[in-house]
Backbone bond lengths (Angstrom), bond angles and torsions (degrees), N, CA, C in turn:
res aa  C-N    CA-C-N  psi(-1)  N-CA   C-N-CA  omega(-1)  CA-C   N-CA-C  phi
1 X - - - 1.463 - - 1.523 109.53 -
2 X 1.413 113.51 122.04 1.709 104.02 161.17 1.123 136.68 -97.58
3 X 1.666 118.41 2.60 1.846 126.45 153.33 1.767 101.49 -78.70
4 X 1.540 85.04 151.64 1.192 115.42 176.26 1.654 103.94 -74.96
5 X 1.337 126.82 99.69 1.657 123.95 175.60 1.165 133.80 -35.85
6 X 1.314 102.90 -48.99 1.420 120.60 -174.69 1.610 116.68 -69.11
7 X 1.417 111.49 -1.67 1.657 134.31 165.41 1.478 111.16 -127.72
8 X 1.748 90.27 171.17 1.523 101.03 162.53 1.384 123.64 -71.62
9 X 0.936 128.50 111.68 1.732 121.62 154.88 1.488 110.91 -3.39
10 X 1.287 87.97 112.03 1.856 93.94 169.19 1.054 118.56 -57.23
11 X 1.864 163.23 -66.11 1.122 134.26 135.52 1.330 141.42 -59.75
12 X 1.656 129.14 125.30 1.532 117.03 171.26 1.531 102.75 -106.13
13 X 0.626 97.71 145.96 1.706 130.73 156.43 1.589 121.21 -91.62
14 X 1.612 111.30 105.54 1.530 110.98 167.58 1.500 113.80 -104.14
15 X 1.453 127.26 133.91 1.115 129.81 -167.24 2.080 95.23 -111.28
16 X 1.266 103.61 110.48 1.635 109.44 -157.71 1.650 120.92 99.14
17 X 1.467 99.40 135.97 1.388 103.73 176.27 1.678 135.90 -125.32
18 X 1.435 96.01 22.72 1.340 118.16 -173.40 1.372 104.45 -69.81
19 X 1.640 123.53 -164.86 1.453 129.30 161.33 0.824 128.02 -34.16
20 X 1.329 137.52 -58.27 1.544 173.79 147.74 1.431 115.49 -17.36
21 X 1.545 112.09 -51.37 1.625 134.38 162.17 1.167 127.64 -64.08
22 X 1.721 83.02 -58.27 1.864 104.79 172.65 1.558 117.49 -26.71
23 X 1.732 85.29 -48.69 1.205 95.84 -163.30 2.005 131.44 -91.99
24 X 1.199 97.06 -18.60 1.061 122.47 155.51 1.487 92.16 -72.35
25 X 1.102 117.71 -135.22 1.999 110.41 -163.52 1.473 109.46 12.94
26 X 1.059 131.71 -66.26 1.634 132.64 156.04 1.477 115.19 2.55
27 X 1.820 89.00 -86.12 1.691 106.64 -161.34 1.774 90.44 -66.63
28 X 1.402 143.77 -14.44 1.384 105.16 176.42 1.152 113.61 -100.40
29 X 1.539 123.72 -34.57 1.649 122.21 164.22 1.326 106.05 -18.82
30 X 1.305 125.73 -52.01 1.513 128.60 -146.65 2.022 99.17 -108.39
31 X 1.111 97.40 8.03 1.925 96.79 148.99 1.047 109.40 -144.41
32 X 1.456 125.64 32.62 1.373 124.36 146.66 1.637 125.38 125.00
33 X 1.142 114.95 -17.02 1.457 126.90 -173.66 1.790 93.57 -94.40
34 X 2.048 75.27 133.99 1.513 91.21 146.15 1.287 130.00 -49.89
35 X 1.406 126.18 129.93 1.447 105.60 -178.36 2.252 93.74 -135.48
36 X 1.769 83.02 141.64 1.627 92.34 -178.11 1.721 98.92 -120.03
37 X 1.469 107.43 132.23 1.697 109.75 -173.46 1.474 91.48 -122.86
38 X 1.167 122.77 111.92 1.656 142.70 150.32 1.637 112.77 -66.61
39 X 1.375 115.81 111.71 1.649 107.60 146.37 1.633 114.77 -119.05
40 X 0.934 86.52 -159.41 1.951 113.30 -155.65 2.243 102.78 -51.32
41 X 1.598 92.95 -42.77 1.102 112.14 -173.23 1.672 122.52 -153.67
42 X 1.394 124.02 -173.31 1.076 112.87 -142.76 1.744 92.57 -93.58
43 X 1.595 121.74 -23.99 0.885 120.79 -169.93 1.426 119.87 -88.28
44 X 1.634 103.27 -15.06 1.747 113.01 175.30 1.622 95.58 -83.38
45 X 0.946 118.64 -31.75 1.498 131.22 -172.55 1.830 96.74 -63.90
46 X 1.072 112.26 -40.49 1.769 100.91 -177.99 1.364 105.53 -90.35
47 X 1.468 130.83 -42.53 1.563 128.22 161.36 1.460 106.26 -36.35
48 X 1.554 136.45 -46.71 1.127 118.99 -174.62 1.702 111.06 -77.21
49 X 1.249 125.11 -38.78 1.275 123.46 161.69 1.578 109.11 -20.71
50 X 1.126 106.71 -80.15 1.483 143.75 -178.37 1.733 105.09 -17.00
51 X 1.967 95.71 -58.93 1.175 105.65 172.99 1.495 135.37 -72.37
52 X 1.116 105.69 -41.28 1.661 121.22 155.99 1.323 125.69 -42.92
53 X 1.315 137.25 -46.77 1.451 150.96 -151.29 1.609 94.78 -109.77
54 X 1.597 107.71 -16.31 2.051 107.64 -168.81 1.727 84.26 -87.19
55 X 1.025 123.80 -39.18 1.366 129.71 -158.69 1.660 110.82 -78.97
56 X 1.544 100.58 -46.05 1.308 103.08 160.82 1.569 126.74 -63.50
57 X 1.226 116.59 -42.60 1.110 104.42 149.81 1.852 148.11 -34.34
58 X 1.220 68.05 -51.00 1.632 83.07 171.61 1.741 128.27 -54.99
59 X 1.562 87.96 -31.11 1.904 117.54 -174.80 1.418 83.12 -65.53
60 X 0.931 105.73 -82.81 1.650 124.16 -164.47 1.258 107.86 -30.42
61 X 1.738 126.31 -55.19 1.238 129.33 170.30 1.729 122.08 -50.75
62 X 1.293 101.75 -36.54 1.626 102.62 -171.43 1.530 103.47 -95.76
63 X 1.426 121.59 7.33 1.585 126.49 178.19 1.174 108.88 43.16
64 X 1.380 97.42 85.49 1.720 132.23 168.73 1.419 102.59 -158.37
65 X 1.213 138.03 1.76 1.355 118.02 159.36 1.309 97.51 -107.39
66 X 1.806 118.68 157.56 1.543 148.10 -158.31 1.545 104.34 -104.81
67 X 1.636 110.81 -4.62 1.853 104.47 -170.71 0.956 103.31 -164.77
68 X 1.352 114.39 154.55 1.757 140.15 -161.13 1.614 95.76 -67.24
69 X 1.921 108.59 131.29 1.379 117.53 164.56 2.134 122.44 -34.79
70 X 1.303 101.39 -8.53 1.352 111.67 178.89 1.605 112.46 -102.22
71 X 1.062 117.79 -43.50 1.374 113.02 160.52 1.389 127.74 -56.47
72 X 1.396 99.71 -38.95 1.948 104.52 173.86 1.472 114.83 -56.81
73 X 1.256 89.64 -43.04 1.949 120.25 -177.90 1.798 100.80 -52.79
74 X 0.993 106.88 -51.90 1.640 118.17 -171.03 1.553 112.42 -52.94
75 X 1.910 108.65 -50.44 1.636 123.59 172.11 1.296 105.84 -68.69
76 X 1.126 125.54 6.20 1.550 100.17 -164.17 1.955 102.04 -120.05
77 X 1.245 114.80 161.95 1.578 115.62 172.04 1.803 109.98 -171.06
78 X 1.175 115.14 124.05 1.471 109.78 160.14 1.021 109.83 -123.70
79 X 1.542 116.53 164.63 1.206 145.76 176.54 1.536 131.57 -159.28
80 X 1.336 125.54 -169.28 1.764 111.17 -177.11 1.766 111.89 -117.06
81 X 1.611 113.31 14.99 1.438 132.04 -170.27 1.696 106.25 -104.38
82 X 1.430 111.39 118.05 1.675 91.98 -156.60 1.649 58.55 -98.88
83 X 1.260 139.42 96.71 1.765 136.21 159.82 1.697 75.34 -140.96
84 X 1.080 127.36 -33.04 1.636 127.88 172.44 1.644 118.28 -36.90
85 X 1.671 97.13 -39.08 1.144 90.65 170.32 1.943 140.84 -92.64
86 X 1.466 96.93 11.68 1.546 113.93 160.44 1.449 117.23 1.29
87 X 1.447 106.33 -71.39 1.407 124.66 -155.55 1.436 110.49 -112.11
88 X 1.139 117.59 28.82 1.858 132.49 -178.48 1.657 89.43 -102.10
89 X 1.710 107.12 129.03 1.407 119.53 164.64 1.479 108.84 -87.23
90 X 1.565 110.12 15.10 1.415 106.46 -161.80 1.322 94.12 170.46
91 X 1.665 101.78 110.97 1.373 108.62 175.12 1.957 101.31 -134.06
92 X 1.551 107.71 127.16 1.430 109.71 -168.59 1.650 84.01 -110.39
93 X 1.763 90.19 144.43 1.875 98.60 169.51 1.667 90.01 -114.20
94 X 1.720 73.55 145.65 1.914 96.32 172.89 1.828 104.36 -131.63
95 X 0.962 109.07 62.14 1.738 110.96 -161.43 2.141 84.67 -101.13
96 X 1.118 122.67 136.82 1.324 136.86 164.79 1.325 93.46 -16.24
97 X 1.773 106.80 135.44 1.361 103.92 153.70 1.158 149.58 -99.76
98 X 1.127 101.14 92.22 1.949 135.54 165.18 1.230 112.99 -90.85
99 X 1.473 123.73 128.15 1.699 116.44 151.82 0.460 111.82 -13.13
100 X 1.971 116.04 -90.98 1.945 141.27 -141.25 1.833 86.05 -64.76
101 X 1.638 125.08 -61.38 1.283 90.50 -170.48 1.547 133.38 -50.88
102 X 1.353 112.54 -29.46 1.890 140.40 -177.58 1.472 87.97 -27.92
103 X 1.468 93.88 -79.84 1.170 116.97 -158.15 1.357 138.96 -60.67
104 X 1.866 88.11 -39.83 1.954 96.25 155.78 1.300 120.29 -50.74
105 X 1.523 113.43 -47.77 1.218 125.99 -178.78 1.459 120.93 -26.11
106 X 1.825 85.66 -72.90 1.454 105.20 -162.19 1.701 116.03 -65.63
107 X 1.417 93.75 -42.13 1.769 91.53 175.46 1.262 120.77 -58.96
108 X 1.340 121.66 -30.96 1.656 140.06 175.10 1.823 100.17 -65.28
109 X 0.894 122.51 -28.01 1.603 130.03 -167.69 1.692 92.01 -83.90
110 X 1.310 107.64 -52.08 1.831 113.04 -135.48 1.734 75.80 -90.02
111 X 1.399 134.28 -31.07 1.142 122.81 173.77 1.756 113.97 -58.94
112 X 1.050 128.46 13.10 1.651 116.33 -154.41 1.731 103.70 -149.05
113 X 1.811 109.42 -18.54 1.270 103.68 172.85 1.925 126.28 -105.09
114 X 0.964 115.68 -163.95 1.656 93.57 -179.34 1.382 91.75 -87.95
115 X 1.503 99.96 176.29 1.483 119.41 173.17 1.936 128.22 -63.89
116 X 0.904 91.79 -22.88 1.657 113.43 169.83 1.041 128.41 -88.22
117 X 2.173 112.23 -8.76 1.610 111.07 -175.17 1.486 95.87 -80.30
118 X 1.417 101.46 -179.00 1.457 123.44 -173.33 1.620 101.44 -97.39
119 X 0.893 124.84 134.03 1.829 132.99 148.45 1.373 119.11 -93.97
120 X 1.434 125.15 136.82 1.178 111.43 166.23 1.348 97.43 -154.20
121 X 1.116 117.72 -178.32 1.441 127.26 -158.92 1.668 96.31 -146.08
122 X 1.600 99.20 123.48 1.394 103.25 157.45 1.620 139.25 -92.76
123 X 1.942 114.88 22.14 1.068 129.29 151.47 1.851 128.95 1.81
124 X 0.780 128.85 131.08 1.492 123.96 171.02 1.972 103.89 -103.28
125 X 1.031 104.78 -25.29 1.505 92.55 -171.90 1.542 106.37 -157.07
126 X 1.564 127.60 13.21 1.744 117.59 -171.40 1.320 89.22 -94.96
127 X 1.435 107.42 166.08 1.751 113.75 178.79 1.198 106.55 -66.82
128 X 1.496 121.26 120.30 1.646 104.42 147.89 1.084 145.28 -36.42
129 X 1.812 123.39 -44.77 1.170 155.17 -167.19 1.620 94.98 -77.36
130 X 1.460 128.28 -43.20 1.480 129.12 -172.98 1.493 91.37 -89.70
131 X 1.320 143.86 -33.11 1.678 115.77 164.27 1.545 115.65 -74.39
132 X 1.362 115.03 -12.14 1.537 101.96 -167.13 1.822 93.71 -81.35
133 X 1.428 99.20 -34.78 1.847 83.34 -178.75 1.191 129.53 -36.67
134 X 1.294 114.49 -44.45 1.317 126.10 -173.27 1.721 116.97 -74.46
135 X 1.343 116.05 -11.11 1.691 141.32 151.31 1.129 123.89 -37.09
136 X 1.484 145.26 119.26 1.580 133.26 166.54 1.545 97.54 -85.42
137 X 1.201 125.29 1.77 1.746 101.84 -175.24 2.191 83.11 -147.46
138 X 1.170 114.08 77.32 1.404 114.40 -170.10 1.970 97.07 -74.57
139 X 1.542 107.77 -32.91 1.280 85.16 179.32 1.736 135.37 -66.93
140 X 1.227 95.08 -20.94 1.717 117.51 153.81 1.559 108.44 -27.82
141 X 1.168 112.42 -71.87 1.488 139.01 -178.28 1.566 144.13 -45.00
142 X 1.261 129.75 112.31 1.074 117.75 -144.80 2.014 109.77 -156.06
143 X 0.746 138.92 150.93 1.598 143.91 165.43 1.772 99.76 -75.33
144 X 1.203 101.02 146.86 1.304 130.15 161.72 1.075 116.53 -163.22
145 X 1.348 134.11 98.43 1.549 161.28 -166.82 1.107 113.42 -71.24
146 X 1.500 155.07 18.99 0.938 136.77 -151.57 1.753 123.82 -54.54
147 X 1.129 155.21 162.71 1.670 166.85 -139.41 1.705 103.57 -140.16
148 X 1.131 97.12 122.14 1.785 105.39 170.75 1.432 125.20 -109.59
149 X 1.561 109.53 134.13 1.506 123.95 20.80 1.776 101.02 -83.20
150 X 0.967 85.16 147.05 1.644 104.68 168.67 2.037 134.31 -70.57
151 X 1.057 73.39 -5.48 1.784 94.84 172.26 1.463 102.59 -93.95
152 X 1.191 104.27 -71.02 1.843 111.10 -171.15 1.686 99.18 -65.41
153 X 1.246 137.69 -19.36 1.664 129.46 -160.89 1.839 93.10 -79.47
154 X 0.928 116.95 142.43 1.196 126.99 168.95 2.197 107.46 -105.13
155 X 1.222 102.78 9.15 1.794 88.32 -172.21 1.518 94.41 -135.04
156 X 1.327 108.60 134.55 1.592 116.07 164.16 1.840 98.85 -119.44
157 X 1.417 89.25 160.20 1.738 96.54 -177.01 1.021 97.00 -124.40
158 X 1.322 133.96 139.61 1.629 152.45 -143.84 2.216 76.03 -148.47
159 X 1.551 79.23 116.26 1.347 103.34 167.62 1.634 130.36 -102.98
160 X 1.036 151.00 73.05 0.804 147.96 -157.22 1.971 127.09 -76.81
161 X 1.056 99.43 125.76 1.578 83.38 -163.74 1.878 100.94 -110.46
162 X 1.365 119.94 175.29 1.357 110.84 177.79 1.616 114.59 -36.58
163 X 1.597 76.90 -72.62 1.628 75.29 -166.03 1.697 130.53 -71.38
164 X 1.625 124.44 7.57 0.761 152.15 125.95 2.050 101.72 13.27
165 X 1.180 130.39 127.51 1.449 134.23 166.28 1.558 101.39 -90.07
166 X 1.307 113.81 124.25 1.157 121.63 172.28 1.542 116.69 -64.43
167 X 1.666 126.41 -17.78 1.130 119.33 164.32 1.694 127.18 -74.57
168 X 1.385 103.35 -26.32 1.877 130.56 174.53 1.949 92.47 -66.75
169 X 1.275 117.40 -53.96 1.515 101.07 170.85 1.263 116.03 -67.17
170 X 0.861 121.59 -21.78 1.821 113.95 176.06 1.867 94.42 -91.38
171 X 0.533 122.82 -49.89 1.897 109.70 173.33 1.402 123.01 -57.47
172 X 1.308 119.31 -25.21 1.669 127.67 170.78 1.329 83.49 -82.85
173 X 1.130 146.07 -54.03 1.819 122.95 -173.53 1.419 104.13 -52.33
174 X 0.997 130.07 -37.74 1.463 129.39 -167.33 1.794 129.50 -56.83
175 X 1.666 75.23 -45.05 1.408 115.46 -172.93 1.761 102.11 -74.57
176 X 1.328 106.63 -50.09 1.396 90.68 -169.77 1.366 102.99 -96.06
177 X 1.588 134.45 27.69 1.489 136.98 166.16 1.716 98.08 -81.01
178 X 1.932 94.41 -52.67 1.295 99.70 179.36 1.829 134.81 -60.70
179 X 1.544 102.06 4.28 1.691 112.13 -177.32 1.380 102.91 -108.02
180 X 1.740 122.28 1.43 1.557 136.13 -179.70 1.631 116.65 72.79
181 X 1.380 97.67 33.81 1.634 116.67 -175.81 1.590 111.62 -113.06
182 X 1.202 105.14 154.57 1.992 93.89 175.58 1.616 100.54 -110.46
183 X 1.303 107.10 148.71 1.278 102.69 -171.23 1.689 108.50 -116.43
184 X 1.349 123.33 141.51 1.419 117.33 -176.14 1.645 101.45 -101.20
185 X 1.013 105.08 166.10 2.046 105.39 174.10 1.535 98.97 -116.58
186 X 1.194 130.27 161.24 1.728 130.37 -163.74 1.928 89.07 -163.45
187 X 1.325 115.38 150.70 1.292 115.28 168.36 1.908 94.59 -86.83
188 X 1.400 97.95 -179.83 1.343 98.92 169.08 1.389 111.79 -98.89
189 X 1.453 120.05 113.91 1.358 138.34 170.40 2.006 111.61 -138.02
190 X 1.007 102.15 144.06 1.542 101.77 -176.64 0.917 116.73 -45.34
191 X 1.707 123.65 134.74 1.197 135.26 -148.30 1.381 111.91 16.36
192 X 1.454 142.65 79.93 1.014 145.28 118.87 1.217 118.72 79.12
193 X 1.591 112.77 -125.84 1.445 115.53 158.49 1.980 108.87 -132.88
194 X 1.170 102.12 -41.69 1.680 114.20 166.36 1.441 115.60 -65.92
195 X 1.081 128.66 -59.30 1.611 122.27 164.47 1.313 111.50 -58.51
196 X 1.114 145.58 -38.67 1.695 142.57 -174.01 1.510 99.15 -61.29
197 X 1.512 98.56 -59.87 1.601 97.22 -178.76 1.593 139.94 -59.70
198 X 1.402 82.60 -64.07 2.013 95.88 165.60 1.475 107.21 -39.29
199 X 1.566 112.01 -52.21 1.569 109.59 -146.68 1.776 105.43 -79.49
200 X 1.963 116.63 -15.59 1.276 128.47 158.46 1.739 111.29 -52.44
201 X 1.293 105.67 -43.94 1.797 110.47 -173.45 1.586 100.23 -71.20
202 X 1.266 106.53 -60.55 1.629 102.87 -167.75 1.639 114.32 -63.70
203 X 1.726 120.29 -18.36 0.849 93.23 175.37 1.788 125.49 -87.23
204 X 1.295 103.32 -26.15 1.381 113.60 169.53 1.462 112.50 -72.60
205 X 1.445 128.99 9.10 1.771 124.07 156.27 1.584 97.67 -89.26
206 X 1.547 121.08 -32.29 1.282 100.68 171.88 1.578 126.09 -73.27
207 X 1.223 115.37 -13.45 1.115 107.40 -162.38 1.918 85.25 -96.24
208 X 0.805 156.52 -37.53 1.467 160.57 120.74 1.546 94.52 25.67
209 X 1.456 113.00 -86.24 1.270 144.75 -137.41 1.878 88.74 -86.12
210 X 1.273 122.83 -25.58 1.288 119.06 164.70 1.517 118.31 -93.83
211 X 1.091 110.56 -12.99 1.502 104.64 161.90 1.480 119.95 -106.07
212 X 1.252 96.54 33.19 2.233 100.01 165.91 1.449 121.84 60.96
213 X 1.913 93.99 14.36 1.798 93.31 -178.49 1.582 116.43 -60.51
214 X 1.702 87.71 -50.86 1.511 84.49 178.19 1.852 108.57 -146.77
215 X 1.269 135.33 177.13 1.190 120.93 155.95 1.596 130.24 -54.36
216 X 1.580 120.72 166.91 1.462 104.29 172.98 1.558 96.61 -76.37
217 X 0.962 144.15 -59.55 1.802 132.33 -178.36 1.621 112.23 -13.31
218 X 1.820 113.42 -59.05 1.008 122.96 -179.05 1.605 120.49 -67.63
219 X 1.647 120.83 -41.55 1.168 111.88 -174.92 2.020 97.48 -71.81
220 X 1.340 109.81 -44.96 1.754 90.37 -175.07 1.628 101.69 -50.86
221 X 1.262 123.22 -61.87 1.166 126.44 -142.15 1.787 101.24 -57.87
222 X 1.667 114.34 -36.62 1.709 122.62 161.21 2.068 109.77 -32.29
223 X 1.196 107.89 -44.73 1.285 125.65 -170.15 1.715 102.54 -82.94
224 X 1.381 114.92 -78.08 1.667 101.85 -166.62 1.503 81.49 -55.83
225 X 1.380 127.32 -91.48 1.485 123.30 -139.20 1.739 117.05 -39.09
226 X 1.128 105.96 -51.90 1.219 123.29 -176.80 1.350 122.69 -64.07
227 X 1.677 106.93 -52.31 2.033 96.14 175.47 1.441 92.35 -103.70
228 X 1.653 154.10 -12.00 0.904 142.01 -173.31 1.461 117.39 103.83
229 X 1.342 105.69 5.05 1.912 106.77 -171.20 1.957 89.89 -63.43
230 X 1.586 81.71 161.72 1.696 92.96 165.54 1.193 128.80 -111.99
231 X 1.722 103.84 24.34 1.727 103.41 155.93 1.738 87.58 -167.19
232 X 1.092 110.09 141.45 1.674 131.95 175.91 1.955 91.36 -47.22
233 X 1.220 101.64 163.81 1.570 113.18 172.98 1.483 103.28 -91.07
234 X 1.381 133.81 -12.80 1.399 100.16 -174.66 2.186 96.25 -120.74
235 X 1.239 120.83 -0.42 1.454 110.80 137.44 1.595 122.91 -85.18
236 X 1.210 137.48 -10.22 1.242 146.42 144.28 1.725 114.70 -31.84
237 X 1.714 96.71 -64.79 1.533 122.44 159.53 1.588 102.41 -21.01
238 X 1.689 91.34 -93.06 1.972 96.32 -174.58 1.231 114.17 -57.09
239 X 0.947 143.04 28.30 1.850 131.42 173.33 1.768 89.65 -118.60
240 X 0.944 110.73 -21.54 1.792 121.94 -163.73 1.517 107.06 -77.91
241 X 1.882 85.91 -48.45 1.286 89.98 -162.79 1.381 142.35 117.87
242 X 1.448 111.56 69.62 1.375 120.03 -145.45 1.946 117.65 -53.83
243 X 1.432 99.86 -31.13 1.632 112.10 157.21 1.299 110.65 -60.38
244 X 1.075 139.27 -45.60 1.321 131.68 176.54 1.364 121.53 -70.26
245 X 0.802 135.23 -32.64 1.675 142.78 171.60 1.517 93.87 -82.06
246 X 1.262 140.33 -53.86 1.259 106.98 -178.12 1.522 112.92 -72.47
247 X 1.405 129.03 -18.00 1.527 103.97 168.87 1.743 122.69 -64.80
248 X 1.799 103.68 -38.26 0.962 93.98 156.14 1.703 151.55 -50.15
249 X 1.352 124.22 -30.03 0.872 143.45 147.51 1.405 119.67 -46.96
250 X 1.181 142.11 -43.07 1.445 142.79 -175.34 1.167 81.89 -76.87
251 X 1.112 141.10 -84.32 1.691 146.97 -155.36 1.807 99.32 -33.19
252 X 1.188 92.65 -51.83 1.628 97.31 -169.38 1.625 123.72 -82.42
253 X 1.285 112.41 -4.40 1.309 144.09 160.53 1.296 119.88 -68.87
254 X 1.520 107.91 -53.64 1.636 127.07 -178.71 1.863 97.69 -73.77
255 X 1.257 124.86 -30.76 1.466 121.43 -150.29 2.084 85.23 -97.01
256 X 1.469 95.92 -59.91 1.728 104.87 -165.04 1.453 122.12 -105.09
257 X 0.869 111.50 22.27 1.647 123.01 176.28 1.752 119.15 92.60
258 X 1.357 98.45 -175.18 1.526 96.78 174.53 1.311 141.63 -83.89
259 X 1.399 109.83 18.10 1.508 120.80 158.11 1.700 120.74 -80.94
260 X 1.202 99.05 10.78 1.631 104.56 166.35 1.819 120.00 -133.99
261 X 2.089 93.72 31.58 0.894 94.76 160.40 1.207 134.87 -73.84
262 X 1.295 122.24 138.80 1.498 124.97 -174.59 1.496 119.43 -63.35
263 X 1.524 128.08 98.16 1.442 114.05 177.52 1.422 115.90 -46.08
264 X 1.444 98.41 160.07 1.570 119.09 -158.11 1.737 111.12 -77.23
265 X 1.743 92.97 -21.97 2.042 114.67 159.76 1.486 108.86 -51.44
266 X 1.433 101.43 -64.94 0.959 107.27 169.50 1.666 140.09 -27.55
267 X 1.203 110.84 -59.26 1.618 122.52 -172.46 1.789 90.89 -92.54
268 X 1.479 127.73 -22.69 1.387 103.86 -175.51 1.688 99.99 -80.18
269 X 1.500 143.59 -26.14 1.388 144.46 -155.35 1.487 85.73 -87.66
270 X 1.562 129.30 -44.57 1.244 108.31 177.18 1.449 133.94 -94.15
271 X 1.881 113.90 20.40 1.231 100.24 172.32 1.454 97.67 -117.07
272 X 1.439 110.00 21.04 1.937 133.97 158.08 1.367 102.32 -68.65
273 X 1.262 120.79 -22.41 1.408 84.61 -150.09 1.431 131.55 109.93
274 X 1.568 117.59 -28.18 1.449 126.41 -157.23 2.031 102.15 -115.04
275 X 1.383 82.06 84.24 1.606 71.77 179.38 1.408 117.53 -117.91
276 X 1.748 111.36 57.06 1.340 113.94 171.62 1.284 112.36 75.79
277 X 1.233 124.08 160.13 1.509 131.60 178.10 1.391 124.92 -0.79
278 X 0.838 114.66 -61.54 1.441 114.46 168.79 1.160 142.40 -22.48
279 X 1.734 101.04 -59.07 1.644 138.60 178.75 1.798 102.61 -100.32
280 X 1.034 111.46 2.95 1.766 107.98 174.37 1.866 117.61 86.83
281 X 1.122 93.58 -9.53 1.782 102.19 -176.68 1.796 120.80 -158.26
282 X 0.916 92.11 123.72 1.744 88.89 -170.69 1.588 103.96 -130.65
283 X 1.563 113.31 -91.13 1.671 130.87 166.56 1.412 99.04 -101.88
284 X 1.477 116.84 -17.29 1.755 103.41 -171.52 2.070 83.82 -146.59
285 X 1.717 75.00 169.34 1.723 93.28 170.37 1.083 121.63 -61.40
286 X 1.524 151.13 171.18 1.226 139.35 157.81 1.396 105.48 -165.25
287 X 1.822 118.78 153.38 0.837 96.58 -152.86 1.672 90.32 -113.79
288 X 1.180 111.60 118.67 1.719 134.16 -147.40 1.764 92.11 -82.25
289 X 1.290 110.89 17.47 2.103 92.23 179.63 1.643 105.43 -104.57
């Protein structure tokens, strides 16, 4: 290994600049690493700026960040040239989860950094082992799951795949001790251990909530009040992302049978249009500005 464990990697590399990225770039700015976020183009490339530096801001305001909005400003750079990422000991992709994108991604990444950087993938549920194939250095390679939003989540999931270096899993523990997160280890099996599970609860509140048991108010409120969660499974859903859980779901359907079939609520709210927070309407209102 050539990072120091017991920290973040002095440069990261985020491959994507959405929420997901945003937010990752976030959590390492704010324990110390340079961080470089590549998107598609020059203009998603300044929207993600945009998003990164709003968020940091925000740290700073609620006194949880350690350094002046100008110093953060200084580590930070995006652009749409993944050759940006050269000099990243650690470059994580957050590109939509699709295979074909995974995979474009990653080979386009692993072509551009040295041979010794780290890859990892912030995936919720694709095989590790089926992106690392496509890898010339798979032991490099690794899952890191991060949870949204990514500021407030305190848990990353460190995925480990075969070919995976057993010292790179003990250095992603390091790394994400050092971002003030706890990190779990999971073999690689479909969806993991956090996506397998969650996405079992949320889908059986939908199927609940489509068979007239109860309202969504009532089935979350069964959940926080009742076992103590800190958000119901089917507003959990809309902050997630109702497109996203149903891709997840097909994936996990196709891999583990038909208890991760996607209710039929399901695929009609998202070929509405209504995919939770994001889009302004999912299981509940939201206010989409």
């Amino acid at each position: 290994m050539t990072e120091n464990t017991t920290t973040t990697p002095a440069h990261v590399g985020v491959l994507g600049g959405g929420r997901m990225g945003a937010g990752i770039a976030h959590a390492f700015l704010l324990a110390g690493s340079r961080v470089t976020v590549v998107e598609r183009d020059g203009a998603a490339a300044e929207a993600a700026s945009a998003r990164v530096l709003e968020s940091v801001d925000a740290s700073i305001s609620r006194g949880t960040a350690g350094e002046s909005a100008d110093a953060y400003r200084s580590r930070f750079e995006t652009g749409a040239d993944a050759a940006l990422f050269a000099p990243c000991g650690l470059v994580v992709e957050a590109v939509p989860e699709e295979l074909s994108l995974k995979i474009d991604a990653l080979t386009r990444v692993e072509a551009q950094i040295a041979p010794d950087a780290v890859l990892a993938s912030n995936t919720s549920s694709i095989s590790i082992d089926e992106l690392a194939a496509v890898l010339e250095h798979p032991s490099r390679f690794l899952g890191m799951h991060f949870f949204n939003p990514v500021p407030a989540s305190t848990l990353v999931e460190i995925v480990r795949g075969a070919a995976s270096a057993p010292a790179l899993v003990d250095a992603a523990r390091g790394w994400v001790q050092a971002l003030g997160k706890t990190p779990i280890v999971v073999a690689d099996a479909p969806g993991f251990a956090s996506s397998r599970l969650g996405l079992a609860l949320g889908l059986e509140a939908i199927r609940m909530l489509e068979d007239g048991v109860a309202s969504a108010e009532d089935i979350d409120a069964a959940m926080t009040l009742g076992y103590k969660q800190p958000v119901g499974p089917l507003r959990l859903t809309d902050i997630v992302g109702l497109d996203v859980r149903l891709g997840i779901a097909e994936y996990l359907a196709a891999n583990l049978g038909e208890r991760f079939e996607p209710p039929a609520l399901l695929r009609r709210l998202v070929a509405e249009g209504h995919l939770g927070r994001k889009s302004g309407r999912g299981f509940y209102e939201w206010d989409a500005s």
